[in-house]
C-alpha positions in Angstrom: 8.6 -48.4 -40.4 6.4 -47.0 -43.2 4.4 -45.1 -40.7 7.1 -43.6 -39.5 8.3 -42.7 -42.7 5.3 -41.1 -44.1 5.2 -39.0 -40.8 8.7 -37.7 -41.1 7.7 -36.6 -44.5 4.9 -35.1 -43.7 4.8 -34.0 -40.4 1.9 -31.1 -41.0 -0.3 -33.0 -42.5 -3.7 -34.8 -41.6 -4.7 -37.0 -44.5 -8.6 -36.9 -44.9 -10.0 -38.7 -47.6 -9.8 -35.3 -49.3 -6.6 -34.2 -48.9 -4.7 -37.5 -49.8 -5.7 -37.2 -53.1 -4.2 -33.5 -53.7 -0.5 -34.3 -51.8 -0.5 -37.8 -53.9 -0.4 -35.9 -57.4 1.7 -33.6 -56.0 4.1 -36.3 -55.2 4.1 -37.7 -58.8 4.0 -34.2 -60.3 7.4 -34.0 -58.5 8.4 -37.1 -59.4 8.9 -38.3 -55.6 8.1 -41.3 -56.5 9.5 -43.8 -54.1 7.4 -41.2 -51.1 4.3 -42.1 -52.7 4.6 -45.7 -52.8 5.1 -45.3 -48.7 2.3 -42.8 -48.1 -0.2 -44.7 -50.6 0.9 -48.0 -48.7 0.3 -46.5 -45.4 -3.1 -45.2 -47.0 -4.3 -48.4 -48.1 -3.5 -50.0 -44.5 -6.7 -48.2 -43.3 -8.4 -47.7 -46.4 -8.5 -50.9 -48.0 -11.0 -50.1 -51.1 -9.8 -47.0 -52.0 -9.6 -47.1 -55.4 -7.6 -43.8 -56.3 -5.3 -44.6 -53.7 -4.7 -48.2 -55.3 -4.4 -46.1 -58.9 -1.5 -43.9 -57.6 0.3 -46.8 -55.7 0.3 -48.1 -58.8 1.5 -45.9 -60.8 3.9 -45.2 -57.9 5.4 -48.6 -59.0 5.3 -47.8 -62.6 7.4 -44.9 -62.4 10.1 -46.8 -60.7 9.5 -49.6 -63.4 8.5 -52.1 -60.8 6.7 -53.6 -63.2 5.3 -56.8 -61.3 3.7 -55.1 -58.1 2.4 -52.5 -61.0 0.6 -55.2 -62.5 -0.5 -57.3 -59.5 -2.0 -53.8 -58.2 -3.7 -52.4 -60.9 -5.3 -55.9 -61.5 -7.2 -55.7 -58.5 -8.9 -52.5 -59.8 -9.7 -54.3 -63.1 -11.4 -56.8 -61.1 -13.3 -54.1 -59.0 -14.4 -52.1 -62.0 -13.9 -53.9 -64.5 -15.8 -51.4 -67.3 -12.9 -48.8 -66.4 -10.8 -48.6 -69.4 -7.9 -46.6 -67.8 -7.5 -49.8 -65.4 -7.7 -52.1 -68.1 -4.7 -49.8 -70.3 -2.9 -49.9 -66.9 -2.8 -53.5 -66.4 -2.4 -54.5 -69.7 1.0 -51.6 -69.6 2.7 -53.1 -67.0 2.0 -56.3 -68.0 3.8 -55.7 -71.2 6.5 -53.6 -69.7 6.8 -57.2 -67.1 7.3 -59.3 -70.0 10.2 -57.7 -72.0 12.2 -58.8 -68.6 11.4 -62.3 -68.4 12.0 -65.4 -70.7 11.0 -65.3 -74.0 8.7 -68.2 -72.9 7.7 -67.2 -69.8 6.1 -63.9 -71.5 4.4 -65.8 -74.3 2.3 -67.6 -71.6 0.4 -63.9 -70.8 0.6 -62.3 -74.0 -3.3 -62.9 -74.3 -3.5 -61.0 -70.7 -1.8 -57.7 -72.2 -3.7 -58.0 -75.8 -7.1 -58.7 -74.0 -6.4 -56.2 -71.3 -5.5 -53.4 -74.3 -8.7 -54.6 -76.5 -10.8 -54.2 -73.6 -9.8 -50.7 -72.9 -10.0 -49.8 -76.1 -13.7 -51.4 -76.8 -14.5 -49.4 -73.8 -12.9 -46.2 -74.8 -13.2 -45.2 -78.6 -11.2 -41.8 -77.8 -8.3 -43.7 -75.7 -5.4 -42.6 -77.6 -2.8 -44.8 -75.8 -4.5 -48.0 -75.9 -4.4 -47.7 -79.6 -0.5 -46.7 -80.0 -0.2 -50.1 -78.0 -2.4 -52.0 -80.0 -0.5 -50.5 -82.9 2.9 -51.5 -81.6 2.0 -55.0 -80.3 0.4 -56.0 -83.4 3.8 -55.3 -85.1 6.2 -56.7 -82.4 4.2 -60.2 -82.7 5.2 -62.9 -84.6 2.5 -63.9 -86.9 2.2 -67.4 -84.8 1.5 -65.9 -81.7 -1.1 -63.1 -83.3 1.1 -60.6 -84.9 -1.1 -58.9 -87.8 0.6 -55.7 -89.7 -3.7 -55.7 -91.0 -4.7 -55.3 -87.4 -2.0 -52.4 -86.6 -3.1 -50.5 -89.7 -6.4 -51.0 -88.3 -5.7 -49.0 -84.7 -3.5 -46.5 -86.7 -6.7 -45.7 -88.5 -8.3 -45.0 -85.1 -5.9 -43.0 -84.3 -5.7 -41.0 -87.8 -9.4 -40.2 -86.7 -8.8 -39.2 -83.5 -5.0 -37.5 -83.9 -3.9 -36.6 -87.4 -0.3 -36.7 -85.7 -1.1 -39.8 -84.4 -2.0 -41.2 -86.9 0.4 -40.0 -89.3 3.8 -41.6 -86.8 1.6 -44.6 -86.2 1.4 -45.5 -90.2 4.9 -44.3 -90.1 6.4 -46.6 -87.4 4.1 -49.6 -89.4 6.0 -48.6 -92.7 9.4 -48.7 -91.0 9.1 -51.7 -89.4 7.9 -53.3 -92.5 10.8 -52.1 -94.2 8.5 -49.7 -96.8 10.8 -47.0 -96.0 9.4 -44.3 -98.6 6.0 -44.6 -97.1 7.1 -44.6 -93.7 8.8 -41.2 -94.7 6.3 -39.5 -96.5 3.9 -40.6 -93.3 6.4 -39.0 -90.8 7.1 -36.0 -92.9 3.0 -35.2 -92.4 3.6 -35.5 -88.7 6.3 -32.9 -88.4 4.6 -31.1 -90.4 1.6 -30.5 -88.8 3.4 -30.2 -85.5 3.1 -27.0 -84.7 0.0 -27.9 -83.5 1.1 -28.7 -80.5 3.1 -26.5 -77.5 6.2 -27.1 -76.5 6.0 -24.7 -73.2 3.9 -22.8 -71.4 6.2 -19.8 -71.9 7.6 -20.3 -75.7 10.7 -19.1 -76.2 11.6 -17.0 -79.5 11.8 -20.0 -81.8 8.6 -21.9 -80.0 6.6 -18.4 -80.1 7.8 -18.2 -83.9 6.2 -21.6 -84.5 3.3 -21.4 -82.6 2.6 -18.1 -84.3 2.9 -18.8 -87.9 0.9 -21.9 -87.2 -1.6 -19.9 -86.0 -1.5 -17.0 -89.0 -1.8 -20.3 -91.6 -4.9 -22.2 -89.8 -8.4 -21.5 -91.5 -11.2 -21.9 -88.6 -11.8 -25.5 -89.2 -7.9 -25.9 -89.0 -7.7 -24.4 -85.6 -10.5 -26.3 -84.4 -9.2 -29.4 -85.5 -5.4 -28.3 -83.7 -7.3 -27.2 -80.4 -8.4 -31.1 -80.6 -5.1 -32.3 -81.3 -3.6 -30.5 -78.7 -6.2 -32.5 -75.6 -3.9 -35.4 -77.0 -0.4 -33.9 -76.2 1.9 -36.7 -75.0 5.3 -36.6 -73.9 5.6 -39.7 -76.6 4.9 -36.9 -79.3 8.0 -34.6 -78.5 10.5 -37.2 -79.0 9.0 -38.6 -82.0 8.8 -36.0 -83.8 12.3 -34.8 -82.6 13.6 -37.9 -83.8 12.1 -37.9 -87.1 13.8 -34.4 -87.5 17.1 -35.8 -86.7 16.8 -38.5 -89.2 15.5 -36.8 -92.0 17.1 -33.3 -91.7 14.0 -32.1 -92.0 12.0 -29.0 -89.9 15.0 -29.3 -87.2 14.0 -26.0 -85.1 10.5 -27.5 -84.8 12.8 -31.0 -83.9 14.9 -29.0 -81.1 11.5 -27.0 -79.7 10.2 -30.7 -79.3 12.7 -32.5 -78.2 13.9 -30.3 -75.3 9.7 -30.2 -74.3 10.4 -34.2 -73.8 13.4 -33.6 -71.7 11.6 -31.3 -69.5 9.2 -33.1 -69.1 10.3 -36.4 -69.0 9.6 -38.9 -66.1 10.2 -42.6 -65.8 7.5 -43.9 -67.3 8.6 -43.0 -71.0 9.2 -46.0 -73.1 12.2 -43.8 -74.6 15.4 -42.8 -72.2 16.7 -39.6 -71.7 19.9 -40.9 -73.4 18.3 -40.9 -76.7 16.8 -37.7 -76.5 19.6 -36.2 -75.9 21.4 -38.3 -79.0 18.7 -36.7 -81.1 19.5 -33.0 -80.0 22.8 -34.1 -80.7 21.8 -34.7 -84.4 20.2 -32.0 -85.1 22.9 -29.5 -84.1 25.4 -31.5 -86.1 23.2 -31.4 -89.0 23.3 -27.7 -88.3 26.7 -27.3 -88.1 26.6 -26.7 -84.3 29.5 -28.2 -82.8 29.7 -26.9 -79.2 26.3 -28.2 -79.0 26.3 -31.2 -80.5 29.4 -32.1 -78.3 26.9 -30.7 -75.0 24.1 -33.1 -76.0 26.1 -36.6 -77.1 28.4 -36.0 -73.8 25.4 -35.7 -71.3 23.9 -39.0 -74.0 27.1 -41.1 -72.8 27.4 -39.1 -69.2 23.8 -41.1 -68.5 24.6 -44.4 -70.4 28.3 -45.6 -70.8 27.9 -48.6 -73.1 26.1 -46.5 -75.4 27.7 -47.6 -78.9 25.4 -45.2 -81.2 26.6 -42.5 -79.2 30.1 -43.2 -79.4 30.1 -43.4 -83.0 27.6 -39.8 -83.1 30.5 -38.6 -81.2 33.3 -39.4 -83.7 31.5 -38.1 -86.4 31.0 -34.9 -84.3 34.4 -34.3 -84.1 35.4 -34.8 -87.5 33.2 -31.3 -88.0 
């Protein structure tokens, strides 16, 4: 039935080694997700050791938060290759992802898999941003019986300062805020908007985006526009809602927090940690906070359209139309 599937799909093509690799990403570029688990299954049938093809199936399960055949598969390529620090990120990911939907003891049986499967990668990588956010973030979710250490988040959020000022700035932020030291957490976050125009929101900027871009640009010394042509080979979907968010809570730089936030929508995909909902909460926010009320209805409406029970919503609404 697979077979059959894959060939109704694609009824042109002849998948060569080469060629399966280039119709793959374009299946995940267009988010056909569900086509590529089939044609990556099909694939693997007669290519058994195919190791990109085992990559993309996946993170063909990823994307449709199938979180256990996620794991099980990208296991097999930590076993093949087991000094791949992608793989190891990968695993360790959707082993995480897996255990925020079981029991509470059921995932404390394989929390050493996801924080020796994250350590790995990033002994393996120095420069792999991601592994550090999640080192960051697990360190902070833990109890401190099972290995929770604010010492050791602080630690990766370091990394990540040297590797990402923006990165490091919303990691020491989201440490701050979850350790209740809310001044520092926004004084850190403050630094990461503001140094956001490093980063582009499109391809094509519109008026505001070209605006930002450009007086970013004018501002920058050399060794500042070296150090932002850096940052942007980080640029993460993860970044555009952050920083929209902080916007929206602190009423602070809220073009910058629209330009970004709309960049997540875009390009959002399943894989984001953070729904669609919430982003467009946020763009609700911000056009509240500027007085915007035909907008701010727009953005909360599609927020609930997408998620009924959606009780911070509701009440964003309420406020909204006391305006």
């Amino acid at each position: 039935m697979k077979k059959i599937v894959v060939i109704i799909i694609f009824p042109l093509l002849s998948f060569s080694q080469g060629n399966i690799v280039t119709v793959a990403q374009k299946l995940l570029d267009t988010k056909a997700y569900l086509q590529l688990e089939v044609l990556m299954l099909n694939h693997i049938e007669n290519h058994p050791k195919d190791e990109k093809a085992i990559e993309f199936l996946g993170d063909a399960y990823s994307y449709q938060k199938k979180w256990e055949p996620a794991f099980t598969t990208y296991k097999k390529l930590v076993d093949w290759n087991y000094n791949n620090a992608n793989y190891h990120f990968k695993y360790g990911g959707a082993l995480g992802m897996h255990a925020k939907e079981i029991s509470k003891l059921s995932a404390l049986l394989i929390i050493n898999d996801i924080k020796k499967a994250f350590l790995k990668a990033a002994q393996l990588d120095s420069k792999h941003i991601e592994t550090r956010w999640a080192l960051v973030q697990l360190y902070m979710e833990l109890p401190s019986v099972v290995g929770g250490s604010k010492a050791k988040s602080l630690k990766y959020a370091k990394e990540l300062d040297n590797l990402s000022k923006i990165d490091g700035y919303l990691a020491k932020g989201y440490i701050y805020e979850n350790d209740n030291e809310f001044d520092l957490a926004e004084f850190n976050y403050k630094m990461a908007i503001k140094i956001g125009g490093s980063l582009t929101c499109f391809n094509k900027p519109t008026h505001v985006h070209k605006t930002l871009l450009d007086d970013s640009k004018k501002a920058a010394k050399p060794s500042e526009q070296s150090r932002r042509q850096e940052e942007l080979k980080h640029q993460r979907n993860t970044l555009h809602y952050q920083i929209g968010k902080i916007a929206a809570n602190y009423n602070y730089e809220l073009d910058k927090g629209l330009c970004y936030l709309m960049c997540y929508v875009k390009n959002y995909t399943a894989k984001d940690a953070v729904g669609l909902e919430w982003a467009y909460l946020r763009l609700a926010q911000i056009y509240k906070l500027k007085n915007n009320k035909k907008q701010a209805l727009n953005y909360i409406n599609k927020a609930i359209t997408i998620r009924s029970n959606f009780p911070e919503a509701e009440l964003e609404k309420q406020q909204i139309s006391n305006i």
